[in-house]
PASE-398766 format. One line per 3 residues: number of its first residue (from 1); for each residue z, y, x of C-alpha. Coordinates in Angstrom, 2 decimals. Each point is the difference from the previous one (the first is absolute). Layout:
<sites>
NUM> Z:Y:X ~ ...
</sites>
This chain:
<sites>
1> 7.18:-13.04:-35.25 ~ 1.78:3.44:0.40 ~ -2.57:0.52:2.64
4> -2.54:-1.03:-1.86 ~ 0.71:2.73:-2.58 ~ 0.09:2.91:2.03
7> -3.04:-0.58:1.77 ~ -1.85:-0.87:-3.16 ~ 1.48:3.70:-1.19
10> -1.01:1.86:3.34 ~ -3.70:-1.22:-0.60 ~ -0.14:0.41:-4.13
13> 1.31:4.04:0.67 ~ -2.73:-0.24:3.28 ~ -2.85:-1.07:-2.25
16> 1.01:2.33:-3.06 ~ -0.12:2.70:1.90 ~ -3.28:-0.48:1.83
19> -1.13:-0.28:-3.65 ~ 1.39:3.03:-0.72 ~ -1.12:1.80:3.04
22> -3.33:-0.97:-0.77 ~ -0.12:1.23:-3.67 ~ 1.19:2.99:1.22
25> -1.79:1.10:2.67 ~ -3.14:-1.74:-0.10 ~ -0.77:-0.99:-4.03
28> 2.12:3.80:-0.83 ~ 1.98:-1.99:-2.69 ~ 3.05:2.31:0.91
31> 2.07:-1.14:-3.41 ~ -0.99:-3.76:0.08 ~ 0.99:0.17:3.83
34> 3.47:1.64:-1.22 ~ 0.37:-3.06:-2.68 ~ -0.11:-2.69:2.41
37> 2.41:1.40:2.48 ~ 2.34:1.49:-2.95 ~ -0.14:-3.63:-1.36
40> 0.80:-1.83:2.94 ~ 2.69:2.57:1.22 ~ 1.43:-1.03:-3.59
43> 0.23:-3.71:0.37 ~ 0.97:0.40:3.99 ~ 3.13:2.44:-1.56
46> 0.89:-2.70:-2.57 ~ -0.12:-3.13:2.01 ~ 2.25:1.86:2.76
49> 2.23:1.24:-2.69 ~ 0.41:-3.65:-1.56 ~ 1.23:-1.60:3.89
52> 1.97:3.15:0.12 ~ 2.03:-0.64:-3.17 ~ -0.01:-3.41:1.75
55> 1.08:0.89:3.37 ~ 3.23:2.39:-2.12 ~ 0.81:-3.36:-2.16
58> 0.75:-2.01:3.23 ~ 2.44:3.32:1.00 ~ -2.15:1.65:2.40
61> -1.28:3.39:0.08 ~ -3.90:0.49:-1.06 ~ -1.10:2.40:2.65
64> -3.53:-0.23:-1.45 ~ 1.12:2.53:-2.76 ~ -1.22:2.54:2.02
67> -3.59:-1.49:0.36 ~ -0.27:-0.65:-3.47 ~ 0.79:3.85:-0.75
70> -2.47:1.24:2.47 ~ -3.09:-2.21:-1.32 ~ 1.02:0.90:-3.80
73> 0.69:4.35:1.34 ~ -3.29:0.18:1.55 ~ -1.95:-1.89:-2.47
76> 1.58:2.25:-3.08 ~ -1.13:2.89:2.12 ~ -3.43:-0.85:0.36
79> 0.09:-1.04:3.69 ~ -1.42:-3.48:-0.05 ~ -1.35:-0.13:3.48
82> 3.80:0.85:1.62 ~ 1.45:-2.79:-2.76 ~ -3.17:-2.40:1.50
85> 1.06:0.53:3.36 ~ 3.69:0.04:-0.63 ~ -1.02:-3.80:-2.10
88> -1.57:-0.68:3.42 ~ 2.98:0.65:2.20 ~ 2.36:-2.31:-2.22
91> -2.56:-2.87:0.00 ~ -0.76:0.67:3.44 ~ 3.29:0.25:1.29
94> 0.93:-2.83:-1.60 ~ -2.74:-2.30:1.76 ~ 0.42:1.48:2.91
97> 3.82:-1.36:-0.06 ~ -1.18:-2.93:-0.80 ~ -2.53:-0.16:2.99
100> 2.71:1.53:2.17 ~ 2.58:-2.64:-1.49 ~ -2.21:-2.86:1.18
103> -0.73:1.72:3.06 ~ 3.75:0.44:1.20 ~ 0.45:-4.04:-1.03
106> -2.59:-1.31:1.80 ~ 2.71:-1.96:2.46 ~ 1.58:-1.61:-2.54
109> -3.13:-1.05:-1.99 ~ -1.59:-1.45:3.32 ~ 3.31:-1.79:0.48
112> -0.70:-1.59:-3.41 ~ -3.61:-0.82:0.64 ~ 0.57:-1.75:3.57
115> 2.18:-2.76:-2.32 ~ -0.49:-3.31:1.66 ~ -1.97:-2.29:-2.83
118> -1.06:-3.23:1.48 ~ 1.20:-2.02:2.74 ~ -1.52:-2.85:1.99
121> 2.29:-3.11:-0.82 ~ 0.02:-2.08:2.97 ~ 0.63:-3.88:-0.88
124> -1.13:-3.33:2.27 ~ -2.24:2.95:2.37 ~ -1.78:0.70:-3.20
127> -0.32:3.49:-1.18 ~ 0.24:0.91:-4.28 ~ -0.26:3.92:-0.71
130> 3.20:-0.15:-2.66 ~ 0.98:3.04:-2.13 ~ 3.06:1.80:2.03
133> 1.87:-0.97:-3.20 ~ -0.59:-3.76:0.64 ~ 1.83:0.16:3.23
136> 3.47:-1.68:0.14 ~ 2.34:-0.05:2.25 ~ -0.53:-2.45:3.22
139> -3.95:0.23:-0.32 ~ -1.82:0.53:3.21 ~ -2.83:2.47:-0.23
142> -2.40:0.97:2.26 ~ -0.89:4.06:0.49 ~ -2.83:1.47:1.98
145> -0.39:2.70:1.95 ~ 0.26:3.38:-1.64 ~ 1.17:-1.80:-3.75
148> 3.23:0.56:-1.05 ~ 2.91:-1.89:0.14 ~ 0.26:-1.14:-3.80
151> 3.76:-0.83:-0.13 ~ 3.15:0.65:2.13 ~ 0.17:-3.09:2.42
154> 0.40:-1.20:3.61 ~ -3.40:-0.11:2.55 ~ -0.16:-3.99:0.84
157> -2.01:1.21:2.90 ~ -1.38:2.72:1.73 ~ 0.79:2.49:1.80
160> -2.07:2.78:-2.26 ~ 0.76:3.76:-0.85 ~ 0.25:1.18:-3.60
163> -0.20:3.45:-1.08 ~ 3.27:0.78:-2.57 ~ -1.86:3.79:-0.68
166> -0.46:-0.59:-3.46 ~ 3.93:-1.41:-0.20 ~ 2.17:2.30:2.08
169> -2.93:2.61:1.51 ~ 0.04:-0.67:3.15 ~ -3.47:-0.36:1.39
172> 1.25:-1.69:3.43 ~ -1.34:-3.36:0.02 ~ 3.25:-3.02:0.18
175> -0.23:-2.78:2.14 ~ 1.21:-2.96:-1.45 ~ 0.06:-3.82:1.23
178> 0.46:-3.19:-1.55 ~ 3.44:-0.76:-1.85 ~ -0.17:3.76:-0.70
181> 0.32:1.44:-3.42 ~ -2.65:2.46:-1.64 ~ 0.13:1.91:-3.44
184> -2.65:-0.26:-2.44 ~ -2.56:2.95:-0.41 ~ -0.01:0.13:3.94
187> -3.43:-0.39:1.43 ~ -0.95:-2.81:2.87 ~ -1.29:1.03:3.20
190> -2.92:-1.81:1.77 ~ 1.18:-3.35:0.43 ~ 0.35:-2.59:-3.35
193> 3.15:-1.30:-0.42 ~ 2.30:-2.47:-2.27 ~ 2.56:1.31:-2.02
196> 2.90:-2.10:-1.88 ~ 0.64:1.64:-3.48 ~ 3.49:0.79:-0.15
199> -0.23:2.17:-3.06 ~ -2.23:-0.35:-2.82 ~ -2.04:2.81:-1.28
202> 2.05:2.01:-1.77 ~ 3.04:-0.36:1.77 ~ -1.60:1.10:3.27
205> 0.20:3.14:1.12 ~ -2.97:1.29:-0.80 ~ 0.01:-0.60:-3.94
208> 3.43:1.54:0.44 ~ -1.52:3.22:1.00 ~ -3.16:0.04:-2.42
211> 2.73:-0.13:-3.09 ~ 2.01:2.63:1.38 ~ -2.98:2.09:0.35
214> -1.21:-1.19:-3.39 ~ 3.62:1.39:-1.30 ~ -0.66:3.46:1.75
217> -3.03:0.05:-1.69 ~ 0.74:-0.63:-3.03 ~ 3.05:2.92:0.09
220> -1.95:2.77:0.92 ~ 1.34:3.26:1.83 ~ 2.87:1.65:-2.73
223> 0.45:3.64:1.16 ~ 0.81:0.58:-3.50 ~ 3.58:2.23:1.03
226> -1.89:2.09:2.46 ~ -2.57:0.79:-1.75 ~ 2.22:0.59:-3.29
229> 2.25:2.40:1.96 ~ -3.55:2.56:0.67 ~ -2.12:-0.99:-3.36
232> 2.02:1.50:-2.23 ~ 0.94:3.42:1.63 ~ -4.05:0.48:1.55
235> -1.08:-1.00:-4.02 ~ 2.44:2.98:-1.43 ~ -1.03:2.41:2.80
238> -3.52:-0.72:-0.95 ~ -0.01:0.60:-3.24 ~ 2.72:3.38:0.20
241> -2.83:1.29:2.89 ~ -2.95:-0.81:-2.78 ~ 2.32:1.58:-2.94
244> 0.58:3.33:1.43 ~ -3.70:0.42:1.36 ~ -0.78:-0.84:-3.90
247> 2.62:2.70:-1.24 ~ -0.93:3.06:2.52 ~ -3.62:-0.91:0.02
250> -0.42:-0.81:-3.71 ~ -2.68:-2.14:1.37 ~ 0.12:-3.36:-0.88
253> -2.86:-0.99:2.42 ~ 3.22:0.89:2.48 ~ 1.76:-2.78:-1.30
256> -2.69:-2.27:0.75 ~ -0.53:1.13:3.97 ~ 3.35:-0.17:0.68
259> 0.54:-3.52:-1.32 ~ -3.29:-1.45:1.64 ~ 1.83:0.93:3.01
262> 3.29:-1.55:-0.29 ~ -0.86:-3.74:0.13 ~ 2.43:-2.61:0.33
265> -1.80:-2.09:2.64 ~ 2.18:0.21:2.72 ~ 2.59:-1.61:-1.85
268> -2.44:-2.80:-1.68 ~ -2.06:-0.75:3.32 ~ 1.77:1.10:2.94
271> 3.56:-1.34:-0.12 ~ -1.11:-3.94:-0.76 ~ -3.01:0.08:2.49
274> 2.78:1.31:2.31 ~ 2.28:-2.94:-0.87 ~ -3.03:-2.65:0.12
277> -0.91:1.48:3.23 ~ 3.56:-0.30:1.31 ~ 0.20:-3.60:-0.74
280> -3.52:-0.82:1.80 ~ 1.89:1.52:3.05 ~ 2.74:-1.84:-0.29
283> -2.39:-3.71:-0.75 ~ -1.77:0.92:3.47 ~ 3.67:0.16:1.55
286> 0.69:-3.50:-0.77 ~ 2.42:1.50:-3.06 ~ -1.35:-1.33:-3.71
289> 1.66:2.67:-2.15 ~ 0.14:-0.96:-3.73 ~ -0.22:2.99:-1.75
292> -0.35:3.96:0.55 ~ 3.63:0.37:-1.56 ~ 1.63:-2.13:2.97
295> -1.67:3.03:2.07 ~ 1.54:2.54:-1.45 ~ 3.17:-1.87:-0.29
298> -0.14:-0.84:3.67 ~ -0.47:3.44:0.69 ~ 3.22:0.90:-1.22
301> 2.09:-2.50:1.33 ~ 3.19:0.85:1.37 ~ 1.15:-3.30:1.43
304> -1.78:-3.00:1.45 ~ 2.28:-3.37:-0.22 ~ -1.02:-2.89:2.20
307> 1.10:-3.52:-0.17 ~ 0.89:-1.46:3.47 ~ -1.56:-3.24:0.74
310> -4.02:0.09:-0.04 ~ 0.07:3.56:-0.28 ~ 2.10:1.75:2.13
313> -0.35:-3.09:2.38 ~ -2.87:-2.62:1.09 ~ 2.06:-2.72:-2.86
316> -0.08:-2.26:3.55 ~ 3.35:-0.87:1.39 ~ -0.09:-0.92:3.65
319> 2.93:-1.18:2.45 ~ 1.68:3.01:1.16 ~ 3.04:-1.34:2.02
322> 0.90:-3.17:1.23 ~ 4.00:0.24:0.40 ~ 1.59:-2.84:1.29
325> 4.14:-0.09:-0.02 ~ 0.51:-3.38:2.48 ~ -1.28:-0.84:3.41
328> -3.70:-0.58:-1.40 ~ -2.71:1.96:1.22 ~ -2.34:2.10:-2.73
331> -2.80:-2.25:0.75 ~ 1.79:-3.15:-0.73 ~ 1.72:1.45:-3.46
334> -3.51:0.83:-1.46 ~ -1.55:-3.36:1.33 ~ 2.14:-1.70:-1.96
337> 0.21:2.04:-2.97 ~ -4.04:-0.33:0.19 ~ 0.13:-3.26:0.54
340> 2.77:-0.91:-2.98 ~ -2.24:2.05:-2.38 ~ -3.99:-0.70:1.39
343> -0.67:-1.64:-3.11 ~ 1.41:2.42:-2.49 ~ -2.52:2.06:-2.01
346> 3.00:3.22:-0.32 ~ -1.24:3.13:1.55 ~ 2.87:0.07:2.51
349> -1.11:-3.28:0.97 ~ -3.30:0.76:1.05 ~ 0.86:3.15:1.49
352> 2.54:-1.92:2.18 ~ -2.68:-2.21:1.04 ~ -2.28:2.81:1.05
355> 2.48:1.73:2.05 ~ 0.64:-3.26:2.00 ~ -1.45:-0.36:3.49
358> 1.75:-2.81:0.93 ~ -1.73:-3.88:-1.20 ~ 1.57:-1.26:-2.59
361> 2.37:-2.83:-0.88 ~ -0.46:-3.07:-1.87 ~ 2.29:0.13:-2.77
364> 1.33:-2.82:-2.52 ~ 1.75:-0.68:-2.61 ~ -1.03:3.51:-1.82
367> 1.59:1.14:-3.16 ~ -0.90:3.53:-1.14 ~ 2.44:1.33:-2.91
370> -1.51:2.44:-1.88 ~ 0.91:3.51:0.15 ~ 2.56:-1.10:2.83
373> -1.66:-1.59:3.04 ~ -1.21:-2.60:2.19 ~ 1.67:-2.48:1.75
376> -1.52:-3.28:2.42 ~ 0.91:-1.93:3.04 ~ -1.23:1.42:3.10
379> 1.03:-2.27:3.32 ~ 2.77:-1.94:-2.23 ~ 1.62:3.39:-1.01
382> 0.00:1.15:-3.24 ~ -1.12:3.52:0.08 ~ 0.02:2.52:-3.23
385> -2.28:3.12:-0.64 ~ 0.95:2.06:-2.97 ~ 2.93:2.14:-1.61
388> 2.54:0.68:1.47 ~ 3.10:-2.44:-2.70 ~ -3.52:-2.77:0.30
391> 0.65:-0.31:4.00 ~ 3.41:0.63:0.34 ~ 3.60:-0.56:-2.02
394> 1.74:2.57:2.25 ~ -1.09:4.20:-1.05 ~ -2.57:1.02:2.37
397> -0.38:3.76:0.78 ~ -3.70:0.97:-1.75 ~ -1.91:3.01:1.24
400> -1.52:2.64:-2.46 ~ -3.66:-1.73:0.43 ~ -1.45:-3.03:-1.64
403> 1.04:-2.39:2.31 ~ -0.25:-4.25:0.53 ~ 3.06:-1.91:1.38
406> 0.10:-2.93:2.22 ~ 2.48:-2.11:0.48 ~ 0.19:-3.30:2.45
409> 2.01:-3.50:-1.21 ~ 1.86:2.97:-2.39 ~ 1.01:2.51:2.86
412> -1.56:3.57:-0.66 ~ -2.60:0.94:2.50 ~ -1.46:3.27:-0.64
415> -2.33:1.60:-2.54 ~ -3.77:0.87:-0.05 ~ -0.12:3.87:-1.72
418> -3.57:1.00:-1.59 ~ -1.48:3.30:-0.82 ~ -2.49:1.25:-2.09
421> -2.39:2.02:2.00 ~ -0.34:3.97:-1.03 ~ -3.76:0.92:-0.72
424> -0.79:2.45:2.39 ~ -1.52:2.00:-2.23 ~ 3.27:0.67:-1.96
427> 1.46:3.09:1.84 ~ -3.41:1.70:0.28 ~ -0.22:-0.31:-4.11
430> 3.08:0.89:-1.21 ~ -0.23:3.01:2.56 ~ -3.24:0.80:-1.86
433> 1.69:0.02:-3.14 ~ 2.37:2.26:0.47 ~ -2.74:2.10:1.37
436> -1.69:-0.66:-3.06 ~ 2.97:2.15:-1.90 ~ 2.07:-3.62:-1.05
439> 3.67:1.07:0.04 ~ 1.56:-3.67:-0.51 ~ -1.03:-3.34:1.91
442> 2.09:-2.72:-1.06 ~ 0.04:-3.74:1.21 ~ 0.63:-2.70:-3.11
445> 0.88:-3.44:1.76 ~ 1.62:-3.11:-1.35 ~ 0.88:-0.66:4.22
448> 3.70:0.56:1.34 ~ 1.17:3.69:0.69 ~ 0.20:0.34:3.72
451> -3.59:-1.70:0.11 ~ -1.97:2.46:-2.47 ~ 2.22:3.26:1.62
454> -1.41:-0.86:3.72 ~ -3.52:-0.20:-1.75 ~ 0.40:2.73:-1.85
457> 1.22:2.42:3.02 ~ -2.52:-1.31:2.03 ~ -2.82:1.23:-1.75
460> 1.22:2.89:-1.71 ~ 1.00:-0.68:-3.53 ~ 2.51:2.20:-1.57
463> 2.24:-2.41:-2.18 ~ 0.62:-3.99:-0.34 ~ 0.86:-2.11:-3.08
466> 0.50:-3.54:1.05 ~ 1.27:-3.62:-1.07 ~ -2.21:0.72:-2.86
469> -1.50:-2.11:-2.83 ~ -3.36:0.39:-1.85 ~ 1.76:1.47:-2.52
472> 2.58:1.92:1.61 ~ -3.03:1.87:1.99 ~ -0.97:1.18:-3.56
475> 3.31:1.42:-0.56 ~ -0.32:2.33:3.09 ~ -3.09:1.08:-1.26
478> 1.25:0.68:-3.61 ~ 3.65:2.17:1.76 ~ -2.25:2.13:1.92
481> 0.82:3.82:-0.98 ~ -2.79:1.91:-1.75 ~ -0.64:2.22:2.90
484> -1.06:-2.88:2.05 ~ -1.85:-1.18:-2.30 ~ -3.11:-0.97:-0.60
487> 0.30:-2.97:2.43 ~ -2.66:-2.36:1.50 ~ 1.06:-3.66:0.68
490> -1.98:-1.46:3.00 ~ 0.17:-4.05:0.06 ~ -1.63:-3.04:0.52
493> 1.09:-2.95:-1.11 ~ 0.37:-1.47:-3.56 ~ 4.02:0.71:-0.09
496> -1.52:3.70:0.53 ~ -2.04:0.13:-3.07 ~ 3.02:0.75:-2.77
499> 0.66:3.24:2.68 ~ -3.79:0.93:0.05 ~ 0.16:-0.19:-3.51
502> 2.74:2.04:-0.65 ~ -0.75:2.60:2.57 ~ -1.65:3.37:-1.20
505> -2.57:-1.43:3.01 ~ -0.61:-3.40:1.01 ~ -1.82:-0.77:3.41
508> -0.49:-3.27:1.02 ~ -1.11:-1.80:3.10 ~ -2.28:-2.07:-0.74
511> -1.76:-0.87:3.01 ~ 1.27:-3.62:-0.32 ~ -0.60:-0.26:-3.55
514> 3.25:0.22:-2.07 ~ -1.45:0.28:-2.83 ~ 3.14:0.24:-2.10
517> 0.93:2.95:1.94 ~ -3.56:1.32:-0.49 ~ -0.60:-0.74:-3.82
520> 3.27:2.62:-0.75 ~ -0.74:2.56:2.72 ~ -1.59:3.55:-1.17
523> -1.96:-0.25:3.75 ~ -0.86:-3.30:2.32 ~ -0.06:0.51:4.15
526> -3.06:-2.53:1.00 ~ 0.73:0.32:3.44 ~ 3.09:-1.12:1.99
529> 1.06:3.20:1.17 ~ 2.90:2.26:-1.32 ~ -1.82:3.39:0.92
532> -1.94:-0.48:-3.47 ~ 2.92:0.90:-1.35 ~ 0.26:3.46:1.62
535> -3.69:-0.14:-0.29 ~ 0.30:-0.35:-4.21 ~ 2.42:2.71:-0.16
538> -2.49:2.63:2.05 ~ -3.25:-1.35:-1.94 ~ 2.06:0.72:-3.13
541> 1.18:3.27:1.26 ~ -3.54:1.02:0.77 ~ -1.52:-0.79:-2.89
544> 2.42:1.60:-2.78 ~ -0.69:3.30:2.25 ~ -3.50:-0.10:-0.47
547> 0.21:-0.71:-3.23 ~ 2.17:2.96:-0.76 ~ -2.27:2.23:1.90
550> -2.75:-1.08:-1.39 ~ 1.43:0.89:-3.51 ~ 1.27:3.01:1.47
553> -2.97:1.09:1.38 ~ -1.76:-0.69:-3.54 ~ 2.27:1.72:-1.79
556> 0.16:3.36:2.08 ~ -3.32:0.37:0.22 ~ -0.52:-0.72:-4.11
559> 2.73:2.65:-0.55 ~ -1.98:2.60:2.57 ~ -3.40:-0.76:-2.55
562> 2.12:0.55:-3.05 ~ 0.91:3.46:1.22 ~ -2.94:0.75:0.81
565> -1.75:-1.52:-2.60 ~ 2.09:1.99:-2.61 ~ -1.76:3.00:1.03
568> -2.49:-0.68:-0.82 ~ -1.76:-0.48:3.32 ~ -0.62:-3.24:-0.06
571> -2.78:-1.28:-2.72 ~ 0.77:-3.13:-1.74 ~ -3.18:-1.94:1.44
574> 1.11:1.03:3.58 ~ 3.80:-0.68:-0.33 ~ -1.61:-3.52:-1.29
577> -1.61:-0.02:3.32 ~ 3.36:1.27:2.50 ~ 2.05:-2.76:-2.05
580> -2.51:-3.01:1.24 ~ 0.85:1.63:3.32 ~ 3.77:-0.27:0.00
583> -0.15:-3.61:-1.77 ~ -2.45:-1.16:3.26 ~ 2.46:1.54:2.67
586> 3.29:-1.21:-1.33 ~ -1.61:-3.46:-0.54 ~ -0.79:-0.28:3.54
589> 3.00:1.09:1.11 ~ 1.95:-2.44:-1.44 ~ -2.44:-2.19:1.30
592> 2.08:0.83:3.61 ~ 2.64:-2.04:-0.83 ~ -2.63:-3.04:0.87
595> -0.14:0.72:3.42 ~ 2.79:-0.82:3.17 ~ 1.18:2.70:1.64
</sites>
């Protein structure tokens, strides 16, 4: 509707003055000419000065006060064709944001157009086009090639590609086979296949991403403080510069060509298209950034705190060591500890199992106690798989890792240790950080000391908090000291999302779709890969300097006119003119912040 508006103003001053022009220079109605523009300059002046008194009452500075003076100076001085042009440059300038606004969005609006709407329910080999909505969980559907995949689910055959461009941007086509998982909003390849729903609709991943976008949307770019912090000062300067060419001139006309000059564009257009272009960047980099305020937040951050587990790491523990303390052999311990626990759905468990080479063993008589272990009869001995006071009554020695303990007929064996794989992008991104000018990299774990301090030296992160809760990791954000502040808070599961909420920036990774973690982030990484992180910080960094030189740039070369223009070199009509100019080239400027560099 807002759009609406200023398009429907551009074209009512556009016709007006064609009127106008026409009067006066073909019908020689000079003064009836002068009417219509002096009207319209009139009602443009009032309706600007209305949202101004609006924009003040919501406790932000009007910078259109300087507009409003220069239409109302040039029309009490007789200059009606600088006021039309000047009425012209507003409208204008404000469409053209607009236009520039959509342009700079276009990612995120095709992301919301590509939304999967129908599926083809497969029941009994028959095939009923359903409403995506319709789909529960369980339902077998049946996708051709190049549709996409209309809920998050597993392939019940194949093998196909899909194309996950419009989820994480990468354009590199993903093979994927049958018992494999795919995320809605990817696109099939050239074979049909049959996919199990294992989301519905709107909790697949895909939804997920259309409301966050939706959100971003609907909070657009707040550069409010900048812009405050140069409004204020250029709108005094302006009118001081117009004042004394007034008072040594004695010319009131002087008034008039220095104000047409000093236009407040840069500060209206420039600075938001910046921040809308900024977060296009960022949507083609896999990063869904909420609104332009997280930018300029994450801009400034000082310190970048990471939870462990998912983050830091893959979230996948695999058997590290296999430490046996009698005269078994490795291979035998983690036979039988595989074997005792082959039917156990625990992570451990099935980790165990994978790392086995060796066949295993028919096992009876299995109890599994939760949150304590496994135990069965394997060749008439009673073997135990679990912690370490479940296997044993006598204190057993534990190692700093998360470990499994076997014992045989109640002797202690040996333990099976697990570790959770480092992502090996970790080191190259907090390296990039600190490149990026972030003093303070902290770890936030709820895993044992020793554990998160090897992690934590391996890839280069400058302080650890560990052993901690949900709510304890809040506190460590809250205790930071002010010149570490502001903090961002880099998570991704839902124990992550009271942090990410609390953090001056959220970032969540939300590749697998936490969408806890990715309803209170400011920012959402679609793909899994940590270097959007370091990726986020540099798009934001690019884009607030663009935006500042872009108001810069307006700014200096308004205050250059004004001297000038006070003079009295510059007429009003042609000043009209040079201003267009400077809106135009500080417009596209900002409109650099779009592009990767």
């Amino acid at each position: 509707m807002q759009r609406l508006k200023q398009y429907r103003r551009f074209w009512f001053v556009i016709v007006l003055g064609t009127i106008a022009l026409w009067l006066q220079f073909v019908q020689h109605q000079g003064r009836i000419a002068q009417w219509i523009v002096t009207g319209l300059g009139i009602l443009l002046a009032i309706l600007m000065f209305i949202e101004m008194v609006q924009t003040l009452r919501s406790g932000k500075f009007g910078v259109d006060l300087l507009a409003i003076t220069a239409v109302v100076a040039t029309l009490a001085v007789g200059e009606y064709w600088a006021a039309l042009i000047v009425l012209l440059m507003l409208t204008g300038g404000d469409a053209l944001e607009d236009f520039a606004a959509s342009k700079a969005n276009s990612e995120l609006q095709e992301l919301l157009n590509n939304s999967p709407q129908t599926a083809h329910r497969l029941v009994d080999d028959q095939v009923t086009d359903v409403p995506v909505a319709a789909v529960s969980v369980g339902d077998q559907m049946m996708v051709r090639p190049g549709e996409v995949m209309p809920v998050d689910g597993t392939l019940m055959t194949g093998p196909t590609t899909v194309n996950e461009s419009s989820l994480t941007g990468e354009a590199r086509p993903i093979d994927k086979a049958a018992g494999q998982t795919v995320m809605s909003g990817s696109v099939n390849g050239e074979a049909s296949v049959v996919l199990r729903a294992d989301q519905t609709a709107d909790n697949s991943q895909y939804q997920n991403i259309v409301r966050l976008v939706k959100q971003a949307e609907a909070q657009p770019a707040n550069f409010v403080r900048m812009a405050d912090r140069y409004a204020v000062p250029f709108t005094l300067l302006a009118y001081v510069i117009a004042g004394l060419a007034w008072f040594f001139s004695g010319d009131p006309v002087r008034l008039a060509e220095v104000l047409v000059v000093a236009s407040p564009c840069p500060l209206i257009l420039a600075a938001p298209i910046a921040l809308i272009s900024g977060m296009s960047r960022a949507s083609r980099n896999g990063i869904i950034v909420k609104t332009g305020t997280t930018l300029e937040k994450l801009a400034q951050v000082k310190t970048f705190a990471f939870d462990k587990t998912g983050t830091i790491t893959q979230g996948q523990l695999l058997v590290d060591q296999v430490v046996p303390v009698t005269a078994i052999t490795a291979d035998k311990l983690l036979q039988l500890a595989a074997s005792t626990e082959q039917h156990s759905g625990h992570v451990l468990a099935q980790s165990m199992v994978a790392a086995n080479e060796q066949p295993l063993l028919t096992a009876t008589d299995v109890q599994e106690t939760t949150a304590r272990g496994v135990q069965a009869t394997i060749d008439g001995q009673l073997v135990k798989a679990g912690k370490a006071d479940f296997v044993a009554e006598t204190p057993i020695e534990r190692p700093d890792q998360t470990a499994v303990f076997v014992s045989i007929a109640g002797i202690y064996q040996g333990y099976v240790s697990f570790s959770d794989r480092v992502r090996p992008e970790a080191a190259t991104t907090m390296r990039a950080l600190h490149e990026l000018g972030v003093a303070n990299l902290l770890m936030i774990s709820g895993d044992r000391l020793a554990i998160a301090q090897a992690i934590a030296k391996d890839v280069g992160i400058d302080q650890v908090h560990a052993d901690r809760l949900p709510a304890e990791k809040i506190d460590v954000l809250t205790e930071l000291p002010k010149e570490q502040r502001p903090v961002a808070m880099v998570g991704d599961g839902i124990n992550d999302a009271p942090s990410l909420a609390m953090a001056d920036v959220g970032i969540a990774m939300g590749a697998h779709g936490a969408t806890a973690a990715s309803e209170s982030a400011d920012a959402v990484v679609l793909k899994d890969d940590l270097t959007r992180v370091s990726v986020a910080r540099k798009i934001a960094q690019d884009t607030m300097r663009v935006a500042k030189q872009a108001v810069l740039i307006g700014i200096f070369i308004c205050t250059g006119l004004m001297i000038i223009a006070s003079f009295g070199v510059i007429p009003a009509i042609i000043g009209a003119v040079f201003q267009e100019v400077v809106d135009t080239v500080t417009i596209l400027y900002a409109l650099r912040a779009r592009s990767d560099r």
